[in-house]
C-alpha positions in Angstrom: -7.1 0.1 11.9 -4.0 0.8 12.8 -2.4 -1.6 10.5 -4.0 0.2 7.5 -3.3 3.8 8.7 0.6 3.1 9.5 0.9 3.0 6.0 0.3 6.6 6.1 3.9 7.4 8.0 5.1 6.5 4.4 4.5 9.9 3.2 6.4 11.3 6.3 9.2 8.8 5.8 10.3 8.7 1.6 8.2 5.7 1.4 9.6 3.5 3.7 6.9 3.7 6.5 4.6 1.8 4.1 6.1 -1.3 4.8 7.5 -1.1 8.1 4.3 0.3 9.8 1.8 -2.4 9.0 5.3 -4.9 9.6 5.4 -3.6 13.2 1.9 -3.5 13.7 1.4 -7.2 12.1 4.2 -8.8 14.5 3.1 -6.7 17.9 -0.4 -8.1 17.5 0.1 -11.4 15.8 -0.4 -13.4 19.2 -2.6 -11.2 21.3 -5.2 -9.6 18.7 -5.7 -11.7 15.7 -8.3 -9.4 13.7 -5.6 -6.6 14.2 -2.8 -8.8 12.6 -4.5 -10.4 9.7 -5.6 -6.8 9.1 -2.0 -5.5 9.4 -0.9 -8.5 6.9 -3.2 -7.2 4.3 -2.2 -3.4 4.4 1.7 -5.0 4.1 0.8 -7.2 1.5 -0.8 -4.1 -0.5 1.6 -1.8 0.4 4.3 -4.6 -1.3 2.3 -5.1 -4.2 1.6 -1.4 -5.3 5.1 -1.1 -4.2 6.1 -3.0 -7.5 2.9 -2.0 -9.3 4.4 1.6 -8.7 8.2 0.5 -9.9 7.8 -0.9 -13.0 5.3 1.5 -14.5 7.8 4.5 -13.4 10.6 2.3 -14.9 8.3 1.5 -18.2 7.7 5.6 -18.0 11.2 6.7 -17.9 11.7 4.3 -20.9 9.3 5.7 -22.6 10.3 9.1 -21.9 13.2 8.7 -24.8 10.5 8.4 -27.7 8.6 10.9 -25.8 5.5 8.7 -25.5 6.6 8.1 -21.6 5.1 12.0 -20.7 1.4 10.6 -20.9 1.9 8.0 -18.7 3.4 10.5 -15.8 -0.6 11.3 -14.6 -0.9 7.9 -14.2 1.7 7.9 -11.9 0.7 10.3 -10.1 -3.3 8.6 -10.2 -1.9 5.6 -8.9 -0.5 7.3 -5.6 -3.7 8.9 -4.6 -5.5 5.5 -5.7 -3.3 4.2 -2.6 -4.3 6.9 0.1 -7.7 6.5 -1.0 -7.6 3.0 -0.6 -5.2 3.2 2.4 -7.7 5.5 4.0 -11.3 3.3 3.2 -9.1 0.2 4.8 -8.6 1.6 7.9 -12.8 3.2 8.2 -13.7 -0.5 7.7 -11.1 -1.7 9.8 -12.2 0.6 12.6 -16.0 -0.5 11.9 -14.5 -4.2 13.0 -14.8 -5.5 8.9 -12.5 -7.1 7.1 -11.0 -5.2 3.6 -9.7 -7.1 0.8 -7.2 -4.5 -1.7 -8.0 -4.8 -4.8 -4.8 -5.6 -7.1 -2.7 -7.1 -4.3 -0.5 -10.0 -4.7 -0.6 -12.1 -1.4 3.3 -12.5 -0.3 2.4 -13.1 3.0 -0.3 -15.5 3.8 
């Protein structure tokens, strides 16, 4: 659960807790607790992936900003970042009830 929920400090930190919360989780418990590390792998790989997801559709916006087209994209912007917390939060209630949670849209860097 843990792993899931570290990606939380993000908010606290300009985004860079998302990746180094479930990173220090992952390698604390990668030898001792193996449900907790493969959990903490997931919540990095997701937090990577929407990472990206997140970049190039604020780049594609800001391009498209120019022709003017880009200022109906900017809720989806803003959709997507709740999308995560939603998710981020449903992760770690399954992870706490001892089941495993696959994100949806999540490219697998680590495996």
């Amino acid at each position: 659960m843990l792993g899931h929920l570290s990606a939380l400090s993000g908010l606290m930190t300009c985004g860079v807790g998302n990746i180094v919360g479930p990173l220090i989780v992952w390698q604390a418990k990668k030898d001792s607790l193996p449900f907790a590390a493969a959990e903490a792998k997931e919540a990095l790989n997701f937090n990577i992936s929407w990472l990206l997801w997140g970049r190039v559709l604020g780049c594609v916006t800001a391009v498209l900003m120019l022709v003017l087209i880009g200022f109906l994209l900017l809720p989806i912007l803003y959709l997507l970042g709740l999308v995560w917390l939603v998710l981020t939060i449903i992760a770690g209630i399954k992870a706490h009830e001892g089941r495993s949670y696959r994100y949806p849209l999540t490219i697998r860097f680590i495996s």
